[in-house]
C-alpha positions as a printed Julia matrix, in Angstrom:
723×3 Matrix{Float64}:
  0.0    0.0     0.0
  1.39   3.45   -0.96
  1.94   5.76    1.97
  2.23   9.5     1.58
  3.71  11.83    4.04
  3.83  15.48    4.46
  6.72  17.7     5.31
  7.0   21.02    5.89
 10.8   22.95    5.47
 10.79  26.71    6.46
 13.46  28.3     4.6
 15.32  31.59    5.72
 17.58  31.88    3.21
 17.59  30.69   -0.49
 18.5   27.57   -1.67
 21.32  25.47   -0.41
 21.93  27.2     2.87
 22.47  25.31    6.08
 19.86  27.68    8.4
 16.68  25.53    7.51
 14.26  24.32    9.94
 12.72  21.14    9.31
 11.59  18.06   11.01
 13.44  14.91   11.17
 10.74  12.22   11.66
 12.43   9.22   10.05
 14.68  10.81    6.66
 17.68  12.6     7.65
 18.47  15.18    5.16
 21.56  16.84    3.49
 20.62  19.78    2.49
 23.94  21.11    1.62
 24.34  18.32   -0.79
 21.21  19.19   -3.11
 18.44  17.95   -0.86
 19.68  14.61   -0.91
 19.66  11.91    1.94
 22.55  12.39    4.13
 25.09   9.93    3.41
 26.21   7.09    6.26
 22.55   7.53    7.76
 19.9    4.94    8.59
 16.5    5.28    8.64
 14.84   3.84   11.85
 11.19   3.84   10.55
  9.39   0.87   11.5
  8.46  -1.08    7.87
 10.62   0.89    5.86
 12.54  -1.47    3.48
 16.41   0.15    2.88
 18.43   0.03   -0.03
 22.17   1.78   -1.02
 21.29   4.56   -2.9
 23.16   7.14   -5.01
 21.52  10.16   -5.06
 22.31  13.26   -8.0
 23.42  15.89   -5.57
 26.67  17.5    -4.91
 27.9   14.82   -2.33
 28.68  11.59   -4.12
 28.7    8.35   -2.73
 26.41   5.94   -1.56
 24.79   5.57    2.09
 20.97   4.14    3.31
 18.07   5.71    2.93
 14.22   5.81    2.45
 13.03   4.04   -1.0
 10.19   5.79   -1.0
 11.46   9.46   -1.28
 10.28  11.91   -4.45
 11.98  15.29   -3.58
 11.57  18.28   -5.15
 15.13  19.86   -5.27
 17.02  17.03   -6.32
 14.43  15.43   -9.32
 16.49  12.11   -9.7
 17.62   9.39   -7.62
 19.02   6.22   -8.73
 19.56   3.47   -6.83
 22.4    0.9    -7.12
 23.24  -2.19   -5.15
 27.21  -1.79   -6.23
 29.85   1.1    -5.31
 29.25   4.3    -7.35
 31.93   5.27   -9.22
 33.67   8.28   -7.51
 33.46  11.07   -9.68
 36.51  13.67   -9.51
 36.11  17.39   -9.08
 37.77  20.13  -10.69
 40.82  21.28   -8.54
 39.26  25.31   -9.36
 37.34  27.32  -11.47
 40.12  28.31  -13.66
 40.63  24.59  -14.79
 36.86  24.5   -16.01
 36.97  27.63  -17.63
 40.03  27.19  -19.01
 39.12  23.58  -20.68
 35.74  25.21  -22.06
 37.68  28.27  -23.64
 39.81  24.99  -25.47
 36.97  22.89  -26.42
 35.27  25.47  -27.31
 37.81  27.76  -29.41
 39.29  24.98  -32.07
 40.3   24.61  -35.49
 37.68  25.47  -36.47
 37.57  29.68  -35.22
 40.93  29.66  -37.12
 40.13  28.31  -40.61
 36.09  26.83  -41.02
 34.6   30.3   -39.84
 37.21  32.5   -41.88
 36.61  30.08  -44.66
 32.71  30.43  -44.71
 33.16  34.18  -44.13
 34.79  34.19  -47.77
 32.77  32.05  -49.54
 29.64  33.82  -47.74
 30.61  37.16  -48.69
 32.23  38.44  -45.49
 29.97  40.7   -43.67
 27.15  39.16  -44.92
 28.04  35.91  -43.55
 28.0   37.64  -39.86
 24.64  38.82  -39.69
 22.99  35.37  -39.83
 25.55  33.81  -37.83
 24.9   36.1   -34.75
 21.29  35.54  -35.41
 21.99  31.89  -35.34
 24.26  32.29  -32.07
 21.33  33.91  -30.75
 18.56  31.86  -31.68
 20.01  28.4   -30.94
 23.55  28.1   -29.88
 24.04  30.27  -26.53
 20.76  28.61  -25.36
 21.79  25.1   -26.09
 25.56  25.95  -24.67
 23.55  27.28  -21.67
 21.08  24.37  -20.88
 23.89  21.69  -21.23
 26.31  23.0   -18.76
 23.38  23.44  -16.51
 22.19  19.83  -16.5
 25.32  18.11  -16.36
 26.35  20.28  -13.7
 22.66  19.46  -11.73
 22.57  15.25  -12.45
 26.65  15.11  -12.91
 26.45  12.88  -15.09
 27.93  12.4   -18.55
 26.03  12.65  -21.99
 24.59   9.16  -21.73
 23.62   8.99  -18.04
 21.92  12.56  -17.74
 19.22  11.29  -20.67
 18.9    8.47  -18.88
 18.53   9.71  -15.5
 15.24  11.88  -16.84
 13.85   8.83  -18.99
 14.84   5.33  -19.95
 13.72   6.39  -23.38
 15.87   8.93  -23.88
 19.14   6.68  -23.69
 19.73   6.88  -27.42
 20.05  10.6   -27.41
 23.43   9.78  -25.27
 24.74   7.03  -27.58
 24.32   9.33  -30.34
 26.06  12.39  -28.96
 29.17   9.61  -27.73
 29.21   7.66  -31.67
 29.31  11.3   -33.04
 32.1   12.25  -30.85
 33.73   8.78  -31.94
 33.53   9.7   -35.42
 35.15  13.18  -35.27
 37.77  12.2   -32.85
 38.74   9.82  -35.53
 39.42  12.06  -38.42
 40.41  15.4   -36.09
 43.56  13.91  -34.99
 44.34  13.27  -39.08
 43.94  16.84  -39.78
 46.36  17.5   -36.25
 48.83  15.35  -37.96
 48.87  17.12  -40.92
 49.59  19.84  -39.14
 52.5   18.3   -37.05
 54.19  17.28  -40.55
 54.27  21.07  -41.09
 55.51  22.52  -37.95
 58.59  20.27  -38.15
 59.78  21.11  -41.79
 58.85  24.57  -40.28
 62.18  24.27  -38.97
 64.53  23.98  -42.36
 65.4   26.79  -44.2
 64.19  27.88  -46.83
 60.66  26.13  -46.25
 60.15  23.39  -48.62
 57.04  24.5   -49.74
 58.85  27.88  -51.18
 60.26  26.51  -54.1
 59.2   23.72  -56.51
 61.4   20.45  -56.08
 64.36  19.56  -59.12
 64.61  16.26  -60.79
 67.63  15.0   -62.46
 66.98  14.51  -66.21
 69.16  12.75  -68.68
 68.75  13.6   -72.31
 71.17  11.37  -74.29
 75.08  11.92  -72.85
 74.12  14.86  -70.82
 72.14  15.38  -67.23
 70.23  18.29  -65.82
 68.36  19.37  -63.53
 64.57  20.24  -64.11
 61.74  21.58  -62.23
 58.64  18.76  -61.45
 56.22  19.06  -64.13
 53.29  19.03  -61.78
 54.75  21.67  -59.66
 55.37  23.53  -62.44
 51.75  23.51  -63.45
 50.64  24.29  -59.78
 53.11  26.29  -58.0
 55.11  25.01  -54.75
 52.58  25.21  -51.72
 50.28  23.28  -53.71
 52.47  20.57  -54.83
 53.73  20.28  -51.48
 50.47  19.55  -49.97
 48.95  16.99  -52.38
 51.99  15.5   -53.56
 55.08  15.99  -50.42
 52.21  15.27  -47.63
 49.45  13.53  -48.77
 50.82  11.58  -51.98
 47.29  11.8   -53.28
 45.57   9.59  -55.56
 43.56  10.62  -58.36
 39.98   9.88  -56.83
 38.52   8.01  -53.95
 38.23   4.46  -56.18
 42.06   4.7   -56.09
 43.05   4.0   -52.3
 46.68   3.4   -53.37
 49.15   2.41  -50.51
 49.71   3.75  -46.71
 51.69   6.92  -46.02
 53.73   5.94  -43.02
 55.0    9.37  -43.06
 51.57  10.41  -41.65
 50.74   7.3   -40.1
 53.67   7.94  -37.77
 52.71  11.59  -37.06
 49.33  10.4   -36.38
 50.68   8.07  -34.12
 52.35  10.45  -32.63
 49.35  12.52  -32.39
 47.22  10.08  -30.38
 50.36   9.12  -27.91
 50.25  12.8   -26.77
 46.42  12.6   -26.55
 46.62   9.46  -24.03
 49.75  11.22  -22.09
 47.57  14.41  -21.33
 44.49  12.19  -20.38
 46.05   9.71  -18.59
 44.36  10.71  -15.32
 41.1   12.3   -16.86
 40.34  16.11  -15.79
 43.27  16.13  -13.08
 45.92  16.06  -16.05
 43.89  17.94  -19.04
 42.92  20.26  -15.96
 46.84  21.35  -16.05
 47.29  21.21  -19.75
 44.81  23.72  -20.91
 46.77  26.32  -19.24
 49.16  26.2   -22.04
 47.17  24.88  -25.17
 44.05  27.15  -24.15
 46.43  30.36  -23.01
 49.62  30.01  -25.65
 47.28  30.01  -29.31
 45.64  33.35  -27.9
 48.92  34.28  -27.36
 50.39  33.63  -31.1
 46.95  34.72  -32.32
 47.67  38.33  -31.2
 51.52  38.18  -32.27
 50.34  37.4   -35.6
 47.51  40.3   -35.76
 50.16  42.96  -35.23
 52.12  41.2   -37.37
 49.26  40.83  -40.47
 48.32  44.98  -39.81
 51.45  45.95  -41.54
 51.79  44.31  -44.58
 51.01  45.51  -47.99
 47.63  44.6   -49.2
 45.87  44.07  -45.49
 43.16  46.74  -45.98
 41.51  44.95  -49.0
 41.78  41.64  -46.75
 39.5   43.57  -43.94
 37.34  45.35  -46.59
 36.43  41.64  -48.18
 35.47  40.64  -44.56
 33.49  43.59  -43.12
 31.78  45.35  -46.03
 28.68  43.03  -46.3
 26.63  41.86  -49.68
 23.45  42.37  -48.49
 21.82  40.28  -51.82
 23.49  36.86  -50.16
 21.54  36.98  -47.32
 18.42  36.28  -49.8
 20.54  32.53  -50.42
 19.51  29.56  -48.19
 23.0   28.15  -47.62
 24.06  30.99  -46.23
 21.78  30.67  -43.34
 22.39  27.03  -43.61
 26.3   27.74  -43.31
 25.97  30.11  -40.16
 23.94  27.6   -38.13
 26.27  24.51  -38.68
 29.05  26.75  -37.71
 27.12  27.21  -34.38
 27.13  24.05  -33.69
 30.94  22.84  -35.21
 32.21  25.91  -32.97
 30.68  26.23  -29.46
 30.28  22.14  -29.59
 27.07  21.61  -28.44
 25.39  18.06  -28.94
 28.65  16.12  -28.96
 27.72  15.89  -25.14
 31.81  17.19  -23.84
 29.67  20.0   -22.22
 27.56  17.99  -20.35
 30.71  15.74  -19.4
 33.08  18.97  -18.42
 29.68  20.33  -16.05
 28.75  16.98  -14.37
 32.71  17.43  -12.57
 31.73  20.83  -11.29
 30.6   21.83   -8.0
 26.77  22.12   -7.92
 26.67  25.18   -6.36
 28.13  27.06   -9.42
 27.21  30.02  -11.7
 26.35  28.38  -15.16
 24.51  31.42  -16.47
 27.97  33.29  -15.94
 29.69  30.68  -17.31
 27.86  29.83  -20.42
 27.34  33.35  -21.96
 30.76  34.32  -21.2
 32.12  31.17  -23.47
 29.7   32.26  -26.02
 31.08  35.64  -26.31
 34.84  34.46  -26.12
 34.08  32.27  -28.61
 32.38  34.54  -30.93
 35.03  37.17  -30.4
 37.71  34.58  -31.05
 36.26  33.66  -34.21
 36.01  37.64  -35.45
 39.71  38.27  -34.29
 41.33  35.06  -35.9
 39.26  36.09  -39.08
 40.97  40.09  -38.74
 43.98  38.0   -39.14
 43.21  35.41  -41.43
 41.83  37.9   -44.02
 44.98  40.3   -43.16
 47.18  37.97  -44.7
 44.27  36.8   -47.58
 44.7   40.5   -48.57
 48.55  40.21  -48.78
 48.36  37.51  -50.67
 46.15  39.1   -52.89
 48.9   42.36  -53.55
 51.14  39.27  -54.29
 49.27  37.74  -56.66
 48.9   40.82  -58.51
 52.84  41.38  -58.35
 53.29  38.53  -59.44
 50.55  38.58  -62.71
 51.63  42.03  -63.6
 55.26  41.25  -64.27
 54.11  38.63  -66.2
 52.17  40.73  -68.29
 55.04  42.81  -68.61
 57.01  41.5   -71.27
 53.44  40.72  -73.28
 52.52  44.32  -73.06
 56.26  45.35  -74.01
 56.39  43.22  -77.03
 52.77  44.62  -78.08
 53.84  47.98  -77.8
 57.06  47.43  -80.14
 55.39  46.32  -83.4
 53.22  49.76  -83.13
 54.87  52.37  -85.09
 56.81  55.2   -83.38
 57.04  58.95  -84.84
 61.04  58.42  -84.65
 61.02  54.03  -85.79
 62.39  53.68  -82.25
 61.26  50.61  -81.02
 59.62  51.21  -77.29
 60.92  50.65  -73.22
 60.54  51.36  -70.27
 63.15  53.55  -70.02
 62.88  55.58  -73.18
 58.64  55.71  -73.31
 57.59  58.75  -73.51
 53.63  59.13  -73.86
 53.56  62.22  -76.62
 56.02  59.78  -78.92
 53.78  57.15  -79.13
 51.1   56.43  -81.8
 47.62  57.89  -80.07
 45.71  56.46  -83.0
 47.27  52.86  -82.48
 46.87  52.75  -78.24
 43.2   53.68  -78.86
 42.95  50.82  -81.23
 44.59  48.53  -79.03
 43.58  49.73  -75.58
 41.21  46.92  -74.7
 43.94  44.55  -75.59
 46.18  46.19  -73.73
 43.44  46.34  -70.48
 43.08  42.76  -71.12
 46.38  41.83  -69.81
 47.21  44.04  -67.16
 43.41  45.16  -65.63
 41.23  41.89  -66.43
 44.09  39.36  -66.45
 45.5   41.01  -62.78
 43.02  42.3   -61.07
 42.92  42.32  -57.0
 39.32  40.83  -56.93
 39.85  38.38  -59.05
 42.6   36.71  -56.05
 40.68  38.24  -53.5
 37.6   36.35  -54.23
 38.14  33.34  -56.35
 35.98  31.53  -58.14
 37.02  28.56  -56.3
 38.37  29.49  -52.82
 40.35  26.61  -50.96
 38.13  25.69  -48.61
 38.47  24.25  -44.72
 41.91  22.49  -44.52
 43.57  24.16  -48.16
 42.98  27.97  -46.19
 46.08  26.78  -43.82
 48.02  24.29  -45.65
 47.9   26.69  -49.35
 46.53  29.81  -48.9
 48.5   30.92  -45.36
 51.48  29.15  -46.3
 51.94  30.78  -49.78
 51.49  34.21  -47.93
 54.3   33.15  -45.26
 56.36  32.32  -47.88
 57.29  35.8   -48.9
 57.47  37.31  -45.71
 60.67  38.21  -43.74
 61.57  34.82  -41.43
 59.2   32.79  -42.64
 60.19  29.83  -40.99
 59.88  31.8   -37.37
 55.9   32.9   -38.57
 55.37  29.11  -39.99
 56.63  27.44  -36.81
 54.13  30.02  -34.81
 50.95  29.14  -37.02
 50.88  25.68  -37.07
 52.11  25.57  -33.64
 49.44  27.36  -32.63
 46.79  25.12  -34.98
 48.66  22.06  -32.96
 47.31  23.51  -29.42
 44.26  24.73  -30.57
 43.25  21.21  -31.9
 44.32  19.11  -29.13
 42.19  20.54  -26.39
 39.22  20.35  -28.41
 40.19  16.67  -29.29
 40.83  16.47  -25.52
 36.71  17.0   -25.13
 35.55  15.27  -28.05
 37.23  12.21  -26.24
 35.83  13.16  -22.95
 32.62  12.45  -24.8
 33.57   9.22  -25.15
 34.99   8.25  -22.01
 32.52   9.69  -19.23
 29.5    7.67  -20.96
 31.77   4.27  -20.45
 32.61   5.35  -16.87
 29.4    6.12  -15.82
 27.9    2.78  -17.24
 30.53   0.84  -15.61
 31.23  -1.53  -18.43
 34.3   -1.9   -17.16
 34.38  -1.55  -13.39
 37.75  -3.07  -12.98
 39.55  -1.2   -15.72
 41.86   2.18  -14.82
 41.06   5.16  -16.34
 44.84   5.22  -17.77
 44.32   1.97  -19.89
 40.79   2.63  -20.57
 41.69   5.87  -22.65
 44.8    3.97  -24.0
 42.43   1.34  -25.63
 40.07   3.71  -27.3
 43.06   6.36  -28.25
 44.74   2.8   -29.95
 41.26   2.17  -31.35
 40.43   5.06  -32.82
 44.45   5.15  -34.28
 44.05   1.58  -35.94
 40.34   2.77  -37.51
 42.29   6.06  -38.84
 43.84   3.83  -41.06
 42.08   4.47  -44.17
 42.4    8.05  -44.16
 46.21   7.66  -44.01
 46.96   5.76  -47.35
 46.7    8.17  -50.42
 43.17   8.39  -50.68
 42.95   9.42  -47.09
 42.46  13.3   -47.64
 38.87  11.77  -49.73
 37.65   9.71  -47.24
 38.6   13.0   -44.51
 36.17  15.16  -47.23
 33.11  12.2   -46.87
 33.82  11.82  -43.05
 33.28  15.32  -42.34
 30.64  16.28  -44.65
 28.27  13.48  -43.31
 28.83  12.57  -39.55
 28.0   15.67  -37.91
 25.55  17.86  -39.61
 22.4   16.43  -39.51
 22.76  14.53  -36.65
 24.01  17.07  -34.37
 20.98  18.91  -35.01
 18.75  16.17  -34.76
 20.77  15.41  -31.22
 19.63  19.27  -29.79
 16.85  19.05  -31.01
 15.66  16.28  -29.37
 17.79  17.46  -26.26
 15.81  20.52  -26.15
 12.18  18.79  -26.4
 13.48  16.22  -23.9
 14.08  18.83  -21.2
 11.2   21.44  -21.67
  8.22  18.49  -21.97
  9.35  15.33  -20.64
 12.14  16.44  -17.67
  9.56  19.63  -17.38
 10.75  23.4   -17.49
  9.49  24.25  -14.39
 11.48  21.5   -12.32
 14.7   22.49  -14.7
 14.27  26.73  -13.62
 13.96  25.42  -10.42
 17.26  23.39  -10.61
 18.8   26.69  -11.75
 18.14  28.68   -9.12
 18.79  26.25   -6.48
 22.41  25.78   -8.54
 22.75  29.82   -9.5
 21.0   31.5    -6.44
 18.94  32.92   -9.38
 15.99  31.83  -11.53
 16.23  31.92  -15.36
 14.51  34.96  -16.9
 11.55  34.0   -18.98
 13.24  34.68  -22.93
 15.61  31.58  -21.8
 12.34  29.15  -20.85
 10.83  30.69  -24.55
 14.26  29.73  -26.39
 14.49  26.44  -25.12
 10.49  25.54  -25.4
 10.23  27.55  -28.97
 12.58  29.38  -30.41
 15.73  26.96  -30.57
 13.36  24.19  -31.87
 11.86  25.69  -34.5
 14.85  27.23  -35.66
 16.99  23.46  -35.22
 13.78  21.81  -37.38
 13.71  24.54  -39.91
 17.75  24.57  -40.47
 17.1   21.0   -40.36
 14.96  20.96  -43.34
 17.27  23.01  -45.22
 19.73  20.25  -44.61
 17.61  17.71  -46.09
 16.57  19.42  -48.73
 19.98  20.68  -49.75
 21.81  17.41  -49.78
 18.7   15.31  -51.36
 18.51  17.79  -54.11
 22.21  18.4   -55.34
 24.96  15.48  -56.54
 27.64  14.94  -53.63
 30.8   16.61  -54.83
 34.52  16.04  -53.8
 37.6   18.03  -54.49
 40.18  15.94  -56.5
 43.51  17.49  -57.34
 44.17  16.94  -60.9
 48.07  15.93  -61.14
 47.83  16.64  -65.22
 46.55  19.83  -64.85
 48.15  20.76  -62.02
 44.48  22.35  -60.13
 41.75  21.15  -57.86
 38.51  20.12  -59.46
 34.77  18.65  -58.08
 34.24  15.35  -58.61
 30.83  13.96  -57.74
 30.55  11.02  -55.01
 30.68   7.41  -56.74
 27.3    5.72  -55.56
 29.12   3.26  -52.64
 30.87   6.49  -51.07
 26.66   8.3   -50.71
 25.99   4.86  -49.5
 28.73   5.18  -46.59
 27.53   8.63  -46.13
 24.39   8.11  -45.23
 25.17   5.17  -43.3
 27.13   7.73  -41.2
 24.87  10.26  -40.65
 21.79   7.71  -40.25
 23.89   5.7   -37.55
 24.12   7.71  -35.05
 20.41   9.58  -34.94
 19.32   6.16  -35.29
 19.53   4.98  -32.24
 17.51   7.76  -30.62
 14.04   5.8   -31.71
 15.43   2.64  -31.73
 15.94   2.47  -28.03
 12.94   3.96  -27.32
 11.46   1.2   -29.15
 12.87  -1.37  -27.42
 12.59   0.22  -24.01
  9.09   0.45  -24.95
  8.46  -3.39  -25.37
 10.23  -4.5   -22.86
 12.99  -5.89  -25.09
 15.49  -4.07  -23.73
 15.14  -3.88  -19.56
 14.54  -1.21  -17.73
 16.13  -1.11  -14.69
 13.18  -0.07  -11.94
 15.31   0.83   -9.28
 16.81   3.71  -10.86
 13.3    4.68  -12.48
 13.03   8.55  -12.11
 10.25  10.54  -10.48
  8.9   12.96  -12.46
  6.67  15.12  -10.36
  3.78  16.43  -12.63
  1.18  17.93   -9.75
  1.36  21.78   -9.42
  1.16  21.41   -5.88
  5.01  20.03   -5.91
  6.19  22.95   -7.18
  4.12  25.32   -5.49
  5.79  27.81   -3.2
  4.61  28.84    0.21
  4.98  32.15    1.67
  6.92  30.43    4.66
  8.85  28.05    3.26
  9.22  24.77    0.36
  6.35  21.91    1.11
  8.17  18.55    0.27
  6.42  15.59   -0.76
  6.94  11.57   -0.07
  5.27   9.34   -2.39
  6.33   5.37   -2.79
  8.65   4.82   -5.6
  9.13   1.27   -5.43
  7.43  -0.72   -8.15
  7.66  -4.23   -9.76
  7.62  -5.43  -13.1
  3.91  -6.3   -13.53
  3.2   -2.29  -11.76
  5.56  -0.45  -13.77
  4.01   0.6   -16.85
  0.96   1.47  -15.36
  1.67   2.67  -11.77
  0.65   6.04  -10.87
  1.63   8.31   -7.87
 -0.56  10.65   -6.7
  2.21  13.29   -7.1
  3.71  11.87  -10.1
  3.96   9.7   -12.5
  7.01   6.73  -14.18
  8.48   7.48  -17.47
């Protein structure tokens, strides 16, 4: 027979303060802890049946207690007949905020938003991704932080500490995490192949290679047709690093000069995780603090150098007729999610090892900004040094349109026969009658052929990876020390991508943990598996297709399901873990309840923006081929090459895999073909006299929990109800 009991808790102070009067009777309370039972405490109430519980609070542990206890402050409790696993803590504030600035600010702030900017048409770009950052991503960064923080748990057991059902949307987030971590740390090698021939001088990407050619008796030396066709950056890149194949049929043989560098990669990744948060905790100081660091070096250093003002002018004088174009919206609100990393549940993992009493409304709009300013000032640098290499590029074309022009101008007659320089031209010698016959010849090569726009935006602009490995390296090339400004950049890409690889694996790890697959395994040679794991699968983007299968990786594991992943994240928490028990959460964790335009994002506005971006998505991929770029050795350039039929296969496999799971659990939750366990069923307290507030204090509410498997689908509390 259910029992229901009433207490009464005057409160003198708000949430979380120790000056509370209450009344014992049988449940002995830590209030401190997140209004959980007080751990190493027995209840003495006569038929009372006891059980080792684990309670979401900011205590952890595990201690006897009541089993019939539905509290209002802290909305889960699990159960467990085992030890919990002891989560760690963060040693200080500057550790978590430190480790969000590098998950949040990654490779992608330096070269995916710059990149976007110019295919977007700069300014124009900006507009709808602040709307976006608006609209979806601060309010997603927000409500992430705060749950992990309030069930500290990772991605996989917060979902399933509010429903059962809801386990998928945590395997999702962790196979999505899975998938990037495994072609992040390719790109990271890449750029570890460049920081150390950084070192030699001249770079080797300054100057196209020589080959030894023998023509009969005799030997010379000539330049490498392909780089020839190309120039040197670009020949070192698709032919030095990646030994390329022609197209993604053609995986050709392993490159063990990047397998070893990603190798090398992951064995740095395992070192700094070894002992979870305690070691990253200490490594973020440099790889969050030294790229900020080289960022602004490199700003005063891209301010003076010719061309920069046409770099800035491309970036902040907007095109107000692309903002009528669909992928440009589309564009800004992937970058949302690719930059701040919401979904890939590392923000839910980084809160759950914070203290509960912490400011996560503080927390999470200050990343957002950082972030967002991050992004504008890396793209003030990038497009400092796009502009330079613009003037180049123009240099360069006009004094090869020099000697064209010259030997134009010498079959034109002169008054005098003298055939024409540049040191002896004079403009009243020449023949007016013949330069206004052959000005638009002459405009043709120097104007049309050379003009700044033309290199400033290309009709093809390298896009993603190419921005750093051609289009910054070409401009280093000609600058004063380029070595010194080449060792800077990519040492700054290296510590910019490995704390953001340090949360994507987080994202991984914390789910295992927290399911205790392994009970008996260390946390050192649990993260050594999967880092050796995810090395072996990275396999097949190191042979000479690799740089392909990167391109098919990318463009399919993360989009759509990401936002299928918030979005389901968002409905999850506003109608099924309730908005009113999540604001009250807040406030007990913040001293502060949300303001009502957060409760409106997360019920509305972030939804129906994710489902109408979502859409877009759909509609954009269904409705155009699947492209590639190939680089063309006989030509010497990049070109599109559409997706053979088994490659769309794969990518829809990987962007269907992960989402999938979402319903599929759900399903079999639903039938009973996959258990649910019933003593860590959650609560969810649906009567409006739960949450009601008295003028003298909090009323608190007992109601059995305990169930069986013939009650549990069907069992109702009068206070609330099983999901």
């Amino acid at each position: 027979m259910n029992t229901e009991k009433e207490h009464n808790f005057e409160l003198t102070e708000p949430y979380g303060r120790n000056d509370i009067e209450y009344d014992y009777q049988s449940v002995p309370f830590d209030l401190q802890s997140g209004g959980g039972i007080a751990q190493n405490s027995t209840s003495t109430s006569a038929g009372t049946n006891t059980t080792d519980c684990n309670f979401s609070s900011d205590g952890e542990g595990s201690g006897s207690g009541h089993n019939d206890l539905a509290y209002e402050r802290s909305p889960i409790n699990e159960c467990h007949s085992a030890t919990s696993y002891t989560r760690p803590r963060w040693n200080g504030r500057a550790d978590f905020i430190l480790t969000l600035i590098g998950y949040t600010i990654g490779l992608g702030n330096v070269w995916k938003f710059p990149s976007l900017c110019q295919q977007n048409g700069g300014a124009s770009f900006l507009i709808p991704y602040f709307i976006m950052l608006i609209a979806e991503g601060i309010p997603l960064y927000y409500m992430e932080l705060c749950i992990g923080q309030r069930l500290r748990k990772g991605s996989s057991g917060v979902w399933h500490a509010i429903s059962p059902y809801l386990d998928g949307v945590g395997v999702a987030s962790a196979i999505v995490c899975f998938l990037v971590c495994l072609y992040y740390n390719v790109i990271l090698a890449w750029c570890m192949i460049y920081f150390v021939n950084s070192f030699k001088n001249p770079l080797p990407w300054s100057q196209c290679p020589k080959e030894l050619v023998r023509k009969g008796n005799q030997t010379f030396e000539k330049v490498v047709e392909e780089c020839s066709k190309s120039s040197p950056t670009l020949y070192f890149w698709y032919r030095s690093t990646l030994d390329i194949s022609s197209s993604i049929d053609d995986g050709g043989k392993v490159n063990w000069t990047v397998s070893l560098s990603l190798f090398s990669v992951w064995a740095l990744c395992w070192l700094c995780m070894v002992r979870g948060i305690k070691s990253t905790g200490k490594v973020v100081y440099v790889t969050a603090i030294l790229p900020l660091i080289i960022l602004a070096v490199m700003f005063f250093r891209g301010v003076h150098l010719k061309g920069f003002q046409e770099g800035l002018t491309l970036l902040f004088i907007p095109e107000f007729e692309r903002l009528k174009e669909p992928s440009v919206w589309l564009s800004a609100a992937t970058q949302t999610f690719y930059s701040l990393g919401v979904a890939y549940g590392s923000l839910i993992c980084f809160a759950s090892y914070n203290s509960l009493k912490n400011d996560t409304t503080r927390d999470a709009i200050l990343m957002c900004v950082i972030d967002a300013g991050v992004s504008i000032y890396a793209s003030v640098v990038i497009f400092c040094f796009i502009g330079y290499r613009a003037q180049l590029k123009v240099d360069e074309c006009l004094l090869k349109q020099k000697g064209a022009v010259q030997l134009l101008l010498n079959e034109s007659n002169y008054r005098y026969g003298t055939s024409f320089t540049y040191e002896n031209y004079e403009y009243e010698e020449m023949d007016r009658t013949w330069i206004t016959r052959n000005m638009s010849q002459l405009l043709n090569m120097t104007i049309s052929n050379c003009s700044k726009n033309m290199f400033l935006r290309p009709a093809n602009p390298p896009a993603k990876t190419g921005l750093a490995f051609i289009t910054f390296t070409e401009a280093i090339n000609s600058m004063p020390n380029a070595p010194l400004w080449s060792i800077l950049f990519f040492l700054m890409l290296i510590t910019l991508g490995i704390d953001t690889q340090f949360g994507m694996l987080e994202g991984v790890i914390t789910p295992i943990l927290d399911a205790k697959w392994f009970p008996k395994l260390r946390i050192e040679v649990l993260t050594g598996i999967i880092c050796l794991l995810l090395y072996l699968l990275g396999f097949t983007m190191v042979q000479n297709s690799g740089n392909y299968w990167l391109q098919l990786i990318d463009d399919y594991c993360s989009g759509i399901p990401l936002l299928v992943i918030a979005l389901v994240e968002c409905l999850s928490l506003s109608y099924i873990y309730g908005m009113p028990r999540f604001c009250d959460d807040i406030e007990y964790m913040t001293n502060k309840r949300p303001r009502t335009i957060w409760m409106w994002c997360w019920k509305v506005i972030s939804p129906v923006t994710i489902v109408i971006v979502l859409l877009f998505s759909i509609v954009s991929l269904s409705s155009q081929t699947p492209v590639y770029d190939v680089w063309d050795a006989k030509q010497g350039i990049v070109i599109k090459k559409p997706y053979p039929p088994w490659a769309v296969f794969i990518g829809v496999v990987l962007t269907l895999f992960s989402v999938a799971f979402i319903p599929l659990i759900a399903f079999l939750r639903y039938f009973r073909l996959l258990p649910i366990d019933n003593r860590s069923m959650p609560m969810l307290c649906t009567s409006k006299r739960t949450y009601k507030r008295q003028r003298g204090g909090l009323k608190v509410y007992f109601a059995n929990t305990t169930t069986n498997s013939s009650r549990s689908r069907s069992h109702r509390g009068r206070n609330g109800h099983f999901v």
